[in-house]
DOVEXRO-464570 format. One record per residue: x, y, z of N, C-alpha, C in turn. Coordinates in steps of 0.02 Angstrom, whole numbers, always signed. Each point is the difference from the previous one (the first is absolute). Layout:
<sites>
+--------+--------+--------+--------+--------+--------+--------+--------+--------+
:     nX :     nY :     nZ :    caX :    caY :    caZ :     cX :     cY :     cZ :
+--------+--------+--------+--------+--------+--------+--------+--------+--------+
:      X :      Y :      Z :      X :      Y :      Z :      X :      Y :      Z :
...
+--------+--------+--------+--------+--------+--------+--------+--------+--------+
</sites>
This chain:
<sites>
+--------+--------+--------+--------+--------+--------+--------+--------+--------+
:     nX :     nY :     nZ :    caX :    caY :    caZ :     cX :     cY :     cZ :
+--------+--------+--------+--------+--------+--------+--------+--------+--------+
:   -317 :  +1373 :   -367 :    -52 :    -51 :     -2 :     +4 :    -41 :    +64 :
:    -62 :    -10 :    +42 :     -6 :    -61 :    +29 :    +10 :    -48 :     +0 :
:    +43 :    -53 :    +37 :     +0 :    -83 :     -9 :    -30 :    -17 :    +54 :
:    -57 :    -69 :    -29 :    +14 :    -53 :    -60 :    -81 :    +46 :     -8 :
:     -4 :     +9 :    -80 :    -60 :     +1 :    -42 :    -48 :    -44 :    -11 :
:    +42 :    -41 :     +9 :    -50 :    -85 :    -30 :    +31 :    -38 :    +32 :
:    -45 :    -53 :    +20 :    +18 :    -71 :    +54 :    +68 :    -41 :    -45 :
:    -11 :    +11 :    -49 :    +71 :    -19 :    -39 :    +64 :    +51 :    -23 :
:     -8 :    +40 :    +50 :    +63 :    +39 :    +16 :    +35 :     +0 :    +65 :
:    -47 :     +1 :    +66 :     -7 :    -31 :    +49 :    +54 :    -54 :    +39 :
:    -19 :    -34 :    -61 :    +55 :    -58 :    +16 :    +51 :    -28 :    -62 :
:    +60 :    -16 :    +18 :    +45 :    -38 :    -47 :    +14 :    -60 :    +13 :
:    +14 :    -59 :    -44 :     +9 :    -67 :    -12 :    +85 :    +12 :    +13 :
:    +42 :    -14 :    +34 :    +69 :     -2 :    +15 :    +32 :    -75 :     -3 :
:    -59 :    -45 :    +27 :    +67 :    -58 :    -25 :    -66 :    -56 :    -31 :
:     +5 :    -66 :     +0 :    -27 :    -25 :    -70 :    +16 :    -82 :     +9 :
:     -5 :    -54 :     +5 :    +10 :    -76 :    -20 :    -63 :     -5 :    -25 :
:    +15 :     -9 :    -83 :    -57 :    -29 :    -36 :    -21 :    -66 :    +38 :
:    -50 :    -24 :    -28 :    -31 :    -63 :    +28 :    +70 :    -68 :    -21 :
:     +3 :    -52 :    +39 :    +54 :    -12 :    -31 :     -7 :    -89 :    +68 :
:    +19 :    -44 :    -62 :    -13 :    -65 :    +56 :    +98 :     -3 :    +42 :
:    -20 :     -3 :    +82 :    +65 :     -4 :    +42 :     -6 :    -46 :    +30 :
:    +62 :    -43 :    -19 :     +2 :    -54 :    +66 :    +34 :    +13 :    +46 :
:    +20 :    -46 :    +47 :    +29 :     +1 :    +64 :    +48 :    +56 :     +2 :
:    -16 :    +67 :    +17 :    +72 :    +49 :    +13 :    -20 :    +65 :    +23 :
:    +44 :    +58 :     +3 :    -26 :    +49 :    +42 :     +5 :    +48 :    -80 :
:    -47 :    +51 :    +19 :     -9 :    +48 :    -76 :     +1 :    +74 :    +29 :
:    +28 :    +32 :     -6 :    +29 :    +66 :    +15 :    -22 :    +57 :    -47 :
:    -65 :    +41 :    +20 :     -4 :    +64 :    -29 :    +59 :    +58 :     -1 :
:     -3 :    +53 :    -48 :    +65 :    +39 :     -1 :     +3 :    +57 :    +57 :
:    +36 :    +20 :     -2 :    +19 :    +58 :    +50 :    -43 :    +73 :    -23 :
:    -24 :     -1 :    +71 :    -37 :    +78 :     -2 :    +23 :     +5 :    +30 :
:    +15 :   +112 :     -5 :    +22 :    +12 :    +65 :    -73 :    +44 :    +18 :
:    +35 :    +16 :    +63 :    -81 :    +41 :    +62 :    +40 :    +46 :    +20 :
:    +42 :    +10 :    +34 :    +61 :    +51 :    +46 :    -13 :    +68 :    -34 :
:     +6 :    +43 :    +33 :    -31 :    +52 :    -15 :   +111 :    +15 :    -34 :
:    +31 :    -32 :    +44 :    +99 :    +29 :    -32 :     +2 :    -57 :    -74 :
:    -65 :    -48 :     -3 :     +9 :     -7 :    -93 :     -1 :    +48 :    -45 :
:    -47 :    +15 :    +39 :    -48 :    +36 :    -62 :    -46 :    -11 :    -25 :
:    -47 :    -45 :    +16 :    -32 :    -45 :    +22 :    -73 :    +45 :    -60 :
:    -27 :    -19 :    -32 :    -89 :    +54 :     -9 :    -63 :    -16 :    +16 :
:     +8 :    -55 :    +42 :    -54 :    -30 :    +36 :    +12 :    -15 :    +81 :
:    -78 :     +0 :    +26 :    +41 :    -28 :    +74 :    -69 :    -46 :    +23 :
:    -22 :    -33 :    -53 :    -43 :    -54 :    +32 :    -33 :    -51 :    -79 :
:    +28 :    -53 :    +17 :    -42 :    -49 :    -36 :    -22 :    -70 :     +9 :
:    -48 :    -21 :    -65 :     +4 :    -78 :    +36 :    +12 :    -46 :    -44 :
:    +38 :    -53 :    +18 :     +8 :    -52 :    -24 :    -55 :    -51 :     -9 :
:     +2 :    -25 :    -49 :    -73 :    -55 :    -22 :    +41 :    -66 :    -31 :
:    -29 :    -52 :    +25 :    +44 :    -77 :     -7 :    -72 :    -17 :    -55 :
:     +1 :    -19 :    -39 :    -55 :    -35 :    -36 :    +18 :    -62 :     -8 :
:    -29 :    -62 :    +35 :    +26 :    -77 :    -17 :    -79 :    -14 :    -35 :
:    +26 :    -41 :    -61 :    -28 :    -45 :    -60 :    -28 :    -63 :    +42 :
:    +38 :    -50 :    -19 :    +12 :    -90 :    +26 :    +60 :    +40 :    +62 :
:    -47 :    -39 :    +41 :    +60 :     -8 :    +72 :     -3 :    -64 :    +14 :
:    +33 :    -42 :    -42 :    +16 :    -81 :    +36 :    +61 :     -8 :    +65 :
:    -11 :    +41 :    +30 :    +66 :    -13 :    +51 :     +2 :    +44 :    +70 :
:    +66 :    +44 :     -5 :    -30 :    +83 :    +44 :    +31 :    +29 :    -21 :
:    -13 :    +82 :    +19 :     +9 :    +61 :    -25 :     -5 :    +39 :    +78 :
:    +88 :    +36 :     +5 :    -19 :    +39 :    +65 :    +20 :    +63 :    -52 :
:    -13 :    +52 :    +31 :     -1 :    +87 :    -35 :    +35 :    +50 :    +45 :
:    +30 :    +17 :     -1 :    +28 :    +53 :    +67 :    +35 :    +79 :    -51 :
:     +5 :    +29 :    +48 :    +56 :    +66 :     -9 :    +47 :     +4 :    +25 :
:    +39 :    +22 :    -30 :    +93 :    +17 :    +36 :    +16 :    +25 :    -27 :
:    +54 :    +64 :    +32 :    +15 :    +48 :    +23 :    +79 :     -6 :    +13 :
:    +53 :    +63 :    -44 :    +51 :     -5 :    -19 :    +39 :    +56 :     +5 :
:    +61 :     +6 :     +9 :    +29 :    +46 :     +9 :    +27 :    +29 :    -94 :
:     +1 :    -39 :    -35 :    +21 :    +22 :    -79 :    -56 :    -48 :    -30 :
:    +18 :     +9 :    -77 :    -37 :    -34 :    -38 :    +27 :    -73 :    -11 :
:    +41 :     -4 :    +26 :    +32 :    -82 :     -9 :    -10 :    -41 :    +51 :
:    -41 :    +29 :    +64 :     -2 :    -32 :    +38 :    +30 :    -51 :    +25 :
:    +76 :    +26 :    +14 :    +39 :    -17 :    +38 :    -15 :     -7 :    +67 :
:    -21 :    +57 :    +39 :    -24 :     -2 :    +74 :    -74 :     +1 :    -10 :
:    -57 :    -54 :    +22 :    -43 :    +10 :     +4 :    -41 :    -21 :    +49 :
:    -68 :     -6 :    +14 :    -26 :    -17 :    +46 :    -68 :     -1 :    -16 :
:    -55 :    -35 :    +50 :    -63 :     -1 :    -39 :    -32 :    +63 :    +24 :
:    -57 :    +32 :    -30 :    -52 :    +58 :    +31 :    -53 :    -32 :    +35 :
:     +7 :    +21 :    +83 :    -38 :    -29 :    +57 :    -75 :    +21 :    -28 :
:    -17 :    -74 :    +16 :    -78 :     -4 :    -26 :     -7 :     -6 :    -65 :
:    +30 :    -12 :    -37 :    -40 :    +17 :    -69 :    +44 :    -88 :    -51 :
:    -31 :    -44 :    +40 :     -9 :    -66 :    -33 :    -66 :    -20 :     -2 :
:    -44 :    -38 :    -59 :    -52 :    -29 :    +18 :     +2 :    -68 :    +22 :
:    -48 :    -32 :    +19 :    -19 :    -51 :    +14 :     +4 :    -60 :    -49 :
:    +38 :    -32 :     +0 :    +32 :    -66 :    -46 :    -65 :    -28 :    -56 :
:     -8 :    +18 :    -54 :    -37 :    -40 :    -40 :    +16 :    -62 :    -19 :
:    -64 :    -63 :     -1 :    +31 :    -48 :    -33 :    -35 :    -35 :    -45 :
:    +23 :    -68 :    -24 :    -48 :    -25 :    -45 :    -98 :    +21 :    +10 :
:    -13 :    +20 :    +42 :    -65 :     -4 :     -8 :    -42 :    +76 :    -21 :
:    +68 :    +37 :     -9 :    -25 :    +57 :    -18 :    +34 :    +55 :    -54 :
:    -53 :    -56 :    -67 :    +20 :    +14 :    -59 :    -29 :    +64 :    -19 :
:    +18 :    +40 :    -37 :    -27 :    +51 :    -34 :    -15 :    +84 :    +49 :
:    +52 :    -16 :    +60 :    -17 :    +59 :    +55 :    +68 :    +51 :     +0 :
:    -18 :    +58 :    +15 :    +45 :    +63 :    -10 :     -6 :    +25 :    +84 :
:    +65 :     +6 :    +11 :    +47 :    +52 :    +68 :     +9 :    +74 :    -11 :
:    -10 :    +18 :    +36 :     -3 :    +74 :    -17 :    +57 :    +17 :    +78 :
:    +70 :    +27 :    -21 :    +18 :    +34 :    +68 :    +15 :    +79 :    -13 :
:    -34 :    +36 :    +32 :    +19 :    +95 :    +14 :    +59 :    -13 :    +43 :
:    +25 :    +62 :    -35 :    +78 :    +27 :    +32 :    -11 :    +87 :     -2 :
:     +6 :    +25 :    +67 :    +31 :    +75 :     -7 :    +71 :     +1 :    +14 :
:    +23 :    +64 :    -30 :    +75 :     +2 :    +17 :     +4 :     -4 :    +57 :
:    -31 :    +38 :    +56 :    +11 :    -13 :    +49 :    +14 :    -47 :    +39 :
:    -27 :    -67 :    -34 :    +19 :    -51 :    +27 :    +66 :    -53 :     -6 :
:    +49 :    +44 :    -32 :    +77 :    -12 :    -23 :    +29 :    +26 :    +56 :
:    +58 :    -47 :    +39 :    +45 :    +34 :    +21 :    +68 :    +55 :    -23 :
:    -29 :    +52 :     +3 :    +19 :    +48 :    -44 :    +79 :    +19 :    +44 :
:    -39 :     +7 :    +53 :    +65 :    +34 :    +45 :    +37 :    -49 :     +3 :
:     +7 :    -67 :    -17 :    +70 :    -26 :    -15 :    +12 :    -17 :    -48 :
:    -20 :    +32 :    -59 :    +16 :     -4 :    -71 :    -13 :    -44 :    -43 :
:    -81 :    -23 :    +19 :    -68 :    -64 :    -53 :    -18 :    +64 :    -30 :
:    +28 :    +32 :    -62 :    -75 :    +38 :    -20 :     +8 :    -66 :    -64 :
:    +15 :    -54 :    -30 :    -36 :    -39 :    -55 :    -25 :    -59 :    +18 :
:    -61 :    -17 :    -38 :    -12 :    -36 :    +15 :    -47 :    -44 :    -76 :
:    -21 :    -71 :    +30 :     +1 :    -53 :    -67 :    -66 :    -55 :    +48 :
:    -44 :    -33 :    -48 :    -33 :    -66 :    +18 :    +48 :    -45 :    -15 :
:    -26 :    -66 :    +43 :    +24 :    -38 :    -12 :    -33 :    -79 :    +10 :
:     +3 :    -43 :    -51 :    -57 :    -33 :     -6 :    +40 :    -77 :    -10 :
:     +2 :    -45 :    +47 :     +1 :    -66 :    +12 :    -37 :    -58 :     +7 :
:    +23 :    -58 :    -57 :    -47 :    -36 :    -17 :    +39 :    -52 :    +10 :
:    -54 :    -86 :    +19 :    +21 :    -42 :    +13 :    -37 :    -55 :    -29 :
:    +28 :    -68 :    +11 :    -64 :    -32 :    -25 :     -3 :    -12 :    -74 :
:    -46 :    -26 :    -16 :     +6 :    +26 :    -82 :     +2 :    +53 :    -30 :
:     -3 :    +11 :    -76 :    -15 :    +77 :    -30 :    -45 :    +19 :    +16 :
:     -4 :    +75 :     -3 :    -39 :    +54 :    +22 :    -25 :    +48 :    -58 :
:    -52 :    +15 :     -2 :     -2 :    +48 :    -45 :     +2 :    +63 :    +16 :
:    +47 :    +71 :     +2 :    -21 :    +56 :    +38 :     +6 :    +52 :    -40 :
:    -22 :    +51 :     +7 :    +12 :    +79 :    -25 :     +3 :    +42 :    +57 :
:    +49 :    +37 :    -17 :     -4 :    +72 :    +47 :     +9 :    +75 :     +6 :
:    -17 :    +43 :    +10 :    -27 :    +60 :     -3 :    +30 :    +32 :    +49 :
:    +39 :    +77 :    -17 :     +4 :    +46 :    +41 :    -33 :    +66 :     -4 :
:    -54 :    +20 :    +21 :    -21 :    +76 :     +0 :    +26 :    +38 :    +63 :
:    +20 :    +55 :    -61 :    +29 :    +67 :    +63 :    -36 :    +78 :    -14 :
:    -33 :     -7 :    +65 :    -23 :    +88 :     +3 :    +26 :    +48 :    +28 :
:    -27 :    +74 :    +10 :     +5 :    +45 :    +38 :    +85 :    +13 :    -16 :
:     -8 :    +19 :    -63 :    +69 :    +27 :    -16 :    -13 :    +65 :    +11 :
:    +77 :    +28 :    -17 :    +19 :    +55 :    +31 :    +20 :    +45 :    -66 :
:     -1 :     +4 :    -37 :    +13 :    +17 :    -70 :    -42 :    -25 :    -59 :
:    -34 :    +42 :    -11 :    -52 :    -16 :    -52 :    -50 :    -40 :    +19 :
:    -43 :    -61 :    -60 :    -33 :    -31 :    -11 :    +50 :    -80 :    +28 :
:    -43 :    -28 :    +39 :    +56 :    -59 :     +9 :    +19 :    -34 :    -70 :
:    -67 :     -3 :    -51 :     +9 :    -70 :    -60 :    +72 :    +39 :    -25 :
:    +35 :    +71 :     +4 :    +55 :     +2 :    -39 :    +41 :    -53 :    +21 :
:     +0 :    -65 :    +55 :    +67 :    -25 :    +23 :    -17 :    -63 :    -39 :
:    -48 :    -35 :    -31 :     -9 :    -51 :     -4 :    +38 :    -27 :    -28 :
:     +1 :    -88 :    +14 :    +73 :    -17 :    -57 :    -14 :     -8 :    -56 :
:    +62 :    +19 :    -34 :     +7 :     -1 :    -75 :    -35 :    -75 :    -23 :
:    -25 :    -31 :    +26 :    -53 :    -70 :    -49 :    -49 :    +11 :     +5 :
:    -29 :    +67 :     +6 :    -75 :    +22 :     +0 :     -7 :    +19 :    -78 :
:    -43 :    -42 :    -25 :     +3 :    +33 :    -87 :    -15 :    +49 :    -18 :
:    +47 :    +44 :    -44 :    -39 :    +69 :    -20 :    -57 :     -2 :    -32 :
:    -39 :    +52 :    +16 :    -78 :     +9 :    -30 :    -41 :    -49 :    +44 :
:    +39 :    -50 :    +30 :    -57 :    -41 :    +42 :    -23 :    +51 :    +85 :
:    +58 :    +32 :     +8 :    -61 :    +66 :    +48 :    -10 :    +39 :     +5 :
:    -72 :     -3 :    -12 :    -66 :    +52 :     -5 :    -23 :    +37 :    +57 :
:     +6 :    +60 :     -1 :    -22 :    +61 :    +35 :    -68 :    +13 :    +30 :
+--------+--------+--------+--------+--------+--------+--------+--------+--------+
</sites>
């Protein structure tokens, strides 16, 4: 069989912050890896910041790790947005990542958002989609808080 059949195979949901009010602190999406020596079944996605109430600011970036504990890390050149603040309630960031854009050859294949807020509480949600897997249908990777029977073919 061909992959992806349907625009909802296409792509998988990999990481997840329900909507959720944050005050002053930094909020850390989980570890994907990209590296083709992970094992990686994707090699391009994007991250989506969804802010609610932004009474304050909100910066968004990517970084890029040698493990999942990100012990050694560093940020991914280019791929911060532009500082939201109180005046821009109810607006969504969108950043693309290809693997390619990991320093691979010195051993970044993982990588994570990362979302800092200041100021007062914040309201945010955030989203990881990953395509162009390499094994199957991507939705097989999605995370386990995707409800069963909730996706439809």
């Amino acid at each position: 069989m061909t992959y992806p059949t349907t625009a909802a195979e296409s792509v998988a949901l990999v990481d997840v912050l329900d909507p959720a009010a944050v005050a002053a602190a930094t909020t850390n999406g989980g570890a994907i890896q990209f590296g083709a020596s992970s094992g990686a079944f994707a090699s391009q996605a994007i991250a989506i910041l969804i802010v609610g109430a932004c009474n304050g600011t909100v910066d968004f970036k990517l970084e890029q790790a040698t493990d999942t504990t990100f012990g050694t890390k560093k940020d991914i050149t280019g791929k911060a947005i532009t500082q939201l603040t109180a005046s821009d309630d109810n607006e969504q960031a969108i950043i693309n990542l290809d693997s390619s854009e990991l320093d691979t050859a010195n051993g970044y294949d993982t990588w994570r958002w990362v979302a800092t807020t200041a100021g007062d509480t914040n309201v945010l949600s955030a989203v990881v989609l990953a395509t162009d897997a390499s094994y199957g249908p991507s939705s097989d990777y999605n995370v386990a808080t995707v409800a069963t029977g909730s996706f439809i073919k």
